[in-house]
C-alpha positions in Angstrom: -58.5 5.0 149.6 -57.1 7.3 151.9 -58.7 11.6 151.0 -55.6 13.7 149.5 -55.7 17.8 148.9 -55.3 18.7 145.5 -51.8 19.2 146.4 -51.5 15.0 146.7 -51.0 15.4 150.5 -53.3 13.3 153.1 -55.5 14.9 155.2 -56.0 14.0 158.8 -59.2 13.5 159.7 -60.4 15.7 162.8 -61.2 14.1 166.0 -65.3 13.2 166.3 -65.3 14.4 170.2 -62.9 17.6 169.2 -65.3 18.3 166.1 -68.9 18.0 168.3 -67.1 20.6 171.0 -66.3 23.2 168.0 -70.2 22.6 167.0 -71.6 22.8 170.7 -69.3 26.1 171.6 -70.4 27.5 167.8 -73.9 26.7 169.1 -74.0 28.4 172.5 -72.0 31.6 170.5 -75.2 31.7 168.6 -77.5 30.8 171.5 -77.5 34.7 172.9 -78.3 36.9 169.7 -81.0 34.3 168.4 -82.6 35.1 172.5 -81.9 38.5 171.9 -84.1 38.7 168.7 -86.6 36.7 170.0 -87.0 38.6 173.5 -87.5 42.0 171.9 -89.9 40.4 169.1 -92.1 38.5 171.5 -91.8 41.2 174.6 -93.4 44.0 171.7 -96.3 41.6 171.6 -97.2 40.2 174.8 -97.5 41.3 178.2 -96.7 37.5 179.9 -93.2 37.2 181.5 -94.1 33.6 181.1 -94.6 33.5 177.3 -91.7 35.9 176.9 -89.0 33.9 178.7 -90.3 30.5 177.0 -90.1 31.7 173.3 -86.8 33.1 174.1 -85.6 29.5 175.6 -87.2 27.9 172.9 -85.3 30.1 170.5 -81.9 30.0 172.6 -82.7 25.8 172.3 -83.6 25.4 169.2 -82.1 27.9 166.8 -78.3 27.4 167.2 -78.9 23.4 167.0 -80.8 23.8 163.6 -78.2 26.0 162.2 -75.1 24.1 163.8 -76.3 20.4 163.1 -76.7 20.2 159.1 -72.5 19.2 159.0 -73.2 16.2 160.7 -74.7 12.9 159.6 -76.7 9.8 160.3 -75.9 9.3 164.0 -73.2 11.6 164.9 -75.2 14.4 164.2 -78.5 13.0 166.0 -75.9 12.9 168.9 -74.4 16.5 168.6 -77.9 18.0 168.3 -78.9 16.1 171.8 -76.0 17.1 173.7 -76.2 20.9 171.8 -79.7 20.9 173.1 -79.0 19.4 176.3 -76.6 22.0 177.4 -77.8 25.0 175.6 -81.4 24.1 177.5 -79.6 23.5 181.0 -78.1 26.8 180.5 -81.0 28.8 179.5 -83.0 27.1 182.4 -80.7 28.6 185.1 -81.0 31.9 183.6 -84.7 31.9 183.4 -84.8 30.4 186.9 -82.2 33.5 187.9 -83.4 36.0 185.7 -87.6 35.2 186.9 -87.3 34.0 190.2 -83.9 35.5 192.4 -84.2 37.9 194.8 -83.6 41.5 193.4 -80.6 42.3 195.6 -79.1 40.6 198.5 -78.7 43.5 200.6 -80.3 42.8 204.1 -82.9 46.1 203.6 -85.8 45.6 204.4 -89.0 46.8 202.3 -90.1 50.1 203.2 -91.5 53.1 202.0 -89.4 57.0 202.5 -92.2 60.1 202.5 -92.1 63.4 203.3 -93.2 62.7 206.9 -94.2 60.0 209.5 -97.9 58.4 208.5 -99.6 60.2 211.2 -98.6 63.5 209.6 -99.3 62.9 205.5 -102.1 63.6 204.3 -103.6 63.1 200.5 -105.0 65.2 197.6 -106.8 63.6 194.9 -105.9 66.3 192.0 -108.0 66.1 188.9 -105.4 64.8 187.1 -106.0 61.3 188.5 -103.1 61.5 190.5 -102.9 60.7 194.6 -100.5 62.6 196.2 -99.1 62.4 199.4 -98.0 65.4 201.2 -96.8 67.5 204.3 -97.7 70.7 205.7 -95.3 72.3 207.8 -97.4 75.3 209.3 -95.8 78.6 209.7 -95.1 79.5 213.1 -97.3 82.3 214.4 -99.1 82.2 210.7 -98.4 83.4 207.5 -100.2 86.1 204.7 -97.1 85.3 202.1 -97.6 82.7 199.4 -97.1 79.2 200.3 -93.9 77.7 199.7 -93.8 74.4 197.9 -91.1 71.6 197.7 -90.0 69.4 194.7 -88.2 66.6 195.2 -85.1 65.1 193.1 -84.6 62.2 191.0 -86.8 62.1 189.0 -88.4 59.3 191.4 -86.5 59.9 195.1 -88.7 61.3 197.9 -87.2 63.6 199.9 -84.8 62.9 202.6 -83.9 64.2 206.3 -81.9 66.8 205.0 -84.6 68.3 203.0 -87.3 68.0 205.6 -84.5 70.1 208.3 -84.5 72.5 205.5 -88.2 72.6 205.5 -88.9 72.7 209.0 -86.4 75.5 209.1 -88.4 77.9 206.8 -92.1 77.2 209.2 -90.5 78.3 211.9 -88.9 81.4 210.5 -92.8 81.7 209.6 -93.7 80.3 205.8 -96.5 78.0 205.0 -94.7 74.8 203.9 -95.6 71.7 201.5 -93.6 69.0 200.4 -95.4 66.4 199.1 -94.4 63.2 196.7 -94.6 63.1 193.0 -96.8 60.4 191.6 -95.9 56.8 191.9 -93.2 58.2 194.3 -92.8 58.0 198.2 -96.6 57.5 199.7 -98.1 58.6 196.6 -100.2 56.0 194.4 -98.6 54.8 191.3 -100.1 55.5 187.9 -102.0 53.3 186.0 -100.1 53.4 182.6 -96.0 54.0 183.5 -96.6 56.1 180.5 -98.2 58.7 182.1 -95.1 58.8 184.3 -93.5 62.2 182.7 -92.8 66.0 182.8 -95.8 66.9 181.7 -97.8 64.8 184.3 -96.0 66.3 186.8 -96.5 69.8 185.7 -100.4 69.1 185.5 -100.1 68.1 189.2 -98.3 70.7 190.3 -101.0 73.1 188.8 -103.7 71.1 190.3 -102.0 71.2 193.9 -101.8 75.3 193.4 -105.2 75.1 192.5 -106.0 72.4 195.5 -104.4 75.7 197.7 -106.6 78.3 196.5 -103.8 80.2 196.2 -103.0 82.6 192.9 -99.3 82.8 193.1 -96.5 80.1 195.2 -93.2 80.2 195.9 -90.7 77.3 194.9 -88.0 75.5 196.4 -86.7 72.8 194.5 -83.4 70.2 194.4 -82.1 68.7 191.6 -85.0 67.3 189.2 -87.1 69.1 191.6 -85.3 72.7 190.1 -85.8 71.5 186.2 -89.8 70.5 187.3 -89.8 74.4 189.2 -88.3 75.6 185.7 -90.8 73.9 183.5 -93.6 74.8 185.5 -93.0 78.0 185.7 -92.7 78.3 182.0 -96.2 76.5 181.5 -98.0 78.8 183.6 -96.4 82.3 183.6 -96.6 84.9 186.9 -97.9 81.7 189.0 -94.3 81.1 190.3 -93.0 84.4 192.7 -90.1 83.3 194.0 -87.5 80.0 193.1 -84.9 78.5 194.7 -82.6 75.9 192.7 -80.9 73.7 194.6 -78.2 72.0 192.5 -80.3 72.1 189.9 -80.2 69.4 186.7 -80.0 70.3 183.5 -83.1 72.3 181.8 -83.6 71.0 178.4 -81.9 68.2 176.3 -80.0 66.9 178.7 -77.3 65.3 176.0 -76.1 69.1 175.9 -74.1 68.4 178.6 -72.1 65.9 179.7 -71.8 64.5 184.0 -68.1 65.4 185.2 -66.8 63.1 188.3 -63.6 64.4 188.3 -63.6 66.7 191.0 -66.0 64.4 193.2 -65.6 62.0 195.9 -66.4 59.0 193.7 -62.7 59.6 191.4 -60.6 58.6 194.7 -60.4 55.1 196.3 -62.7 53.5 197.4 -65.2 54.9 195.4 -63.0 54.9 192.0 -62.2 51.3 192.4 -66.1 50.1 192.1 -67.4 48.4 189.4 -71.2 49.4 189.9 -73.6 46.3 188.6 -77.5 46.9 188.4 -79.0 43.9 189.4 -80.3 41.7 186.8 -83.6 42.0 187.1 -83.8 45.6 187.2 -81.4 46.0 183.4 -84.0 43.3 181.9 -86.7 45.5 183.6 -85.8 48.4 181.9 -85.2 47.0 178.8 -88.8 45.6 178.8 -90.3 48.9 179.9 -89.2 50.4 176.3 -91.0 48.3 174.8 -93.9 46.9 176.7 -94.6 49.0 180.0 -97.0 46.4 181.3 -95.1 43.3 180.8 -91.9 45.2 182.9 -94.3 45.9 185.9 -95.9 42.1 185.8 -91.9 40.9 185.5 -90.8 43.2 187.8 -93.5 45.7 190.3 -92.9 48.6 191.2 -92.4 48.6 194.6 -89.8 45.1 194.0 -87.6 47.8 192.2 -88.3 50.5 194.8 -86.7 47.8 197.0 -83.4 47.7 194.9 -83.2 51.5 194.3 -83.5 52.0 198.7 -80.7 49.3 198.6 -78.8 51.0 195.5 -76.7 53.9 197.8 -75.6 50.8 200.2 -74.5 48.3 198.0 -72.8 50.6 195.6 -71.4 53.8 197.9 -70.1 55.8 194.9 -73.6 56.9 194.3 -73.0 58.9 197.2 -70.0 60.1 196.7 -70.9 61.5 193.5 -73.0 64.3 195.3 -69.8 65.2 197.4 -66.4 66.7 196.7 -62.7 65.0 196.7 -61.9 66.6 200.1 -64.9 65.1 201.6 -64.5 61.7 200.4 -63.7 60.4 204.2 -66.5 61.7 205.1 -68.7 60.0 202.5 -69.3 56.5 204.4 -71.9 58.9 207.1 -74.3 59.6 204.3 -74.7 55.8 203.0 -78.0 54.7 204.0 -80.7 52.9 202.4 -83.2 55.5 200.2 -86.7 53.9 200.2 -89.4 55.1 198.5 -88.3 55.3 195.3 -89.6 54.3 191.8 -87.0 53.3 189.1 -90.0 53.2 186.0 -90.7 57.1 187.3 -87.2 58.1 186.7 -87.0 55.9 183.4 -90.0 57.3 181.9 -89.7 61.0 183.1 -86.6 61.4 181.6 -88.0 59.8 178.5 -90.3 62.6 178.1 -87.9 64.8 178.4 -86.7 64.5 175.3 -89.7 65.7 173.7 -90.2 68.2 176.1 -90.9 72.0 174.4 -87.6 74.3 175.1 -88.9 76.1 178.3 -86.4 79.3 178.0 -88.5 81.7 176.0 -91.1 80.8 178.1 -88.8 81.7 181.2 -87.8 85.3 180.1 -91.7 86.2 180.3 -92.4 84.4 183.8 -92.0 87.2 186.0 -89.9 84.5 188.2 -87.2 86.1 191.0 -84.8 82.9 191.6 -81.5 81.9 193.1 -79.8 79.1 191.7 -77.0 77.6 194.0 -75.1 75.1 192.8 -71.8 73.4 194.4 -68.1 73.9 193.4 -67.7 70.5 192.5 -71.6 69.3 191.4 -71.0 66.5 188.8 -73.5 68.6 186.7 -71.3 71.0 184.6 -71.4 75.0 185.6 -72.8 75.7 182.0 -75.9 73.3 182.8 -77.1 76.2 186.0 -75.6 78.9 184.3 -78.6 78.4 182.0 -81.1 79.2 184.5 -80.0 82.4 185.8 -79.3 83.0 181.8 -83.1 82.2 181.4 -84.9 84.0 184.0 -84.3 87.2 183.9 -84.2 88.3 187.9 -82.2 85.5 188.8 -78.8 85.0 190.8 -75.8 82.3 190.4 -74.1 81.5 193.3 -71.3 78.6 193.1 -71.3 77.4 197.0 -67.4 76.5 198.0 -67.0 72.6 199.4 -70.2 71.5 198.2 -71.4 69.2 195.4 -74.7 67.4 194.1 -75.8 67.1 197.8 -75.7 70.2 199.1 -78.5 69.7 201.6 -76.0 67.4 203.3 -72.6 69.1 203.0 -73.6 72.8 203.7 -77.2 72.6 205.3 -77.3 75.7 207.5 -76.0 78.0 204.2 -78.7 76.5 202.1 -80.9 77.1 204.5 -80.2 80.8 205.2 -79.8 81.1 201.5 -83.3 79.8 200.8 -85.2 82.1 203.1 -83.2 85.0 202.5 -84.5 84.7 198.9 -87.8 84.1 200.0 -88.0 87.0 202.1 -86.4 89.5 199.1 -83.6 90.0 201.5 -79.8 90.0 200.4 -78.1 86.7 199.5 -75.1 86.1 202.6 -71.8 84.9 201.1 -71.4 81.7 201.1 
């Protein structure tokens, strides 16, 4: 007897091959959130890439087949669960194989490391923190009685480039005592043990231990980017230490959700640069999900210096990075500043900004340092106006100046103002127009 609705009409039977594709592509819908679950549950509890990524195939596997299969019967649904399993397993398996064995980036860099100087001219500290830094000393020429100058570098997690070493060599020979070296886990420096210890207040500690290291009661800074927010923080942390600043399109101070990035006036809002679609690699989004959760198991999936590879590699592959740091005018320009960065450490910049959002507000601090500084930040910096304006609104002998036809990267776009800015600063001489 032929099935009728309650209405008395026939229904037609659905087709058996039409009916196991609606169950397979309902299973392989349900395949990603049931890995999803499972890869954050397992990745909080073990440190194994290879347990991590076989609970979450299991899971992918098996899940979506048990949940999908109870509408079939006898031997159609043995079947469906076979193929469901079949495919959902093939497809897992290329991820994995993908996700745990591809190359980072198919860029044609090659490894290398970026420091503050050639190898025959770093030397090391081993500060009491625990922490092995690599550094440069660019002697003053004829010698010098007036506190050393020292230089932070951006990111967090970039070593300084060319530009900022021109800028350094610059100030030795107009006679200051010069030292740039590379935050921990950065550059030539060692990484840390625990990616934890990657943060502000880590690299405050170091900076006191490197004063310290000196023998020297007071220091003058000079810092760019991150390198201006780790001057700031210091110099709140250890009041009348800090004589002189200098913040180089400086990042923002505290909370950084205060403020929002603005492109528009940058390089990277005209073609080319606006028409890129800018995709981390794989490994290096999985990576920094795992590091949230389970530090150790991101640097056995992923080392350090794999990802320092992909960050060098970062600027080439995706040239709106550098555009960002220069303004609209300049964007023909842009292509002569893409090079390849090494040296750098994505886990230091993912963890160092972490902490700062536990970091203690440093402007009260900042209205008792004692600090002289000049902030200079660019007419079109992505970072907003507000964000600097807070530093010369914190320290009380400070001066803004907003530097026409320069952005982010400064250093690169207006070298020989920077430069004269910096030491006239230093040297408690008047600030030239820029």
């Amino acid at each position: 007897m032929t099935p009728q609705s309650r209405s008395g009409t026939k229904r037609t039977p659905i087709a058996p091959a039409l009916r196991a594709l609606g169950h397979l592509a309902l299973a392989l819908l349900l395949a990603a959130p049931c890995g999803a679950l499972v890869f954050l549950a397992v990745a909080r509890l073990s440190s194994s890439p290879f347990v991590v990524f076989a609970a979450t195939a299991a899971a992918m596997t098996v899940l979506p087949v048990v949940l999908v299969g109870r509408d079939f019967c006898g031997r159609r649904w043995v079947q469906a669960r076979v193929l469901t399993a079949a495919t959902s397993s093939l497809l897992v398996a290329a991820a994995f194989v993908y996700l745990a064995r591809a190359g980072i980036l198919d860029s044609g860099v090659q490894p290398a490391q970026e420091t503050v100087g050639r190898d025959d001219e770093v030397a090391y500290w081993n500060l009491p923190t625990g922490s092995r830094i690599a550094y440069r000393h660019f002697g003053a020429a004829g010698g010098s009685t007036e506190p050393p100058v020292i230089y932070l570098h951006g990111g967090p997690g970039v070593p300084a480039g060319a530009d900022a070493v021109r800028l350094l060599e610059s100030l030795a020979t107009a006679g200051r005592d010069v030292y740039a070296y590379d935050q921990a886990g950065v550059g030539a420096s060692a990484p840390l043990p625990e990616m934890r210890e990657y943060s502000l207040d880590r690299d405050v500690a170091d900076l006191e231990a490197i004063r310290i290291a000196l023998g020297r009661d007071g220091i003058d800074l000079v810092g760019t980017s991150w390198g201006s927010v780790l001057a700031a923080h210091y110099a709140a942390a250890f009041p009348g230490r800090v004589r002189r600043m200098v913040a180089i399109s400086p990042g923002v101070l505290w909370e950084r959700r205060r403020f929002r990035h603005d492109y528009s006036a940058t390089a990277a809002s005209v073609p080319p640069y606006s028409n890129e679609r800018v995709m981390p690699p794989w490994r290096m989004i999985v990576a920094g999900v795992l590091a949230r959760s389970n530090p150790e198991l991101a640097r056995r999936y992923a080392p350090e210096r794999e990802l320092s590879e992909a960050y060098a590699a970062m600027a080439v592959r995706f040239p709106s990075f550098v555009a960002q740091g220069h303004c609209r005018a300049d964007a023909a320009d842009v292509a002569r500043y893409v090079r390849p960065r090494p040296g750098g450490n994505y886990y230091v910049n993912v963890f160092t900004l972490r902490s700062m959002e536990s970091a203690a507000d440093p402007r009260p601090a900042l209205r008792r340092a004692g600090t002289s500084a000049l902030i200079l930040r660019g007419e079109c910096d992505y970072v907003p106006a507000a964000a600097a304006k807070e530093y010369a609104d914190s320290l009380l002998q400070a001066r803004l100046v907003e530097v026409p036809g320069a952005g982010h990267s400064m250093l690169s776009s207006r070298p020989q103002y920077v430069a004269a800015a910096t030491q006239a600063h230093l040297d408690d001489r008047e600030i030239p127009l820029p």
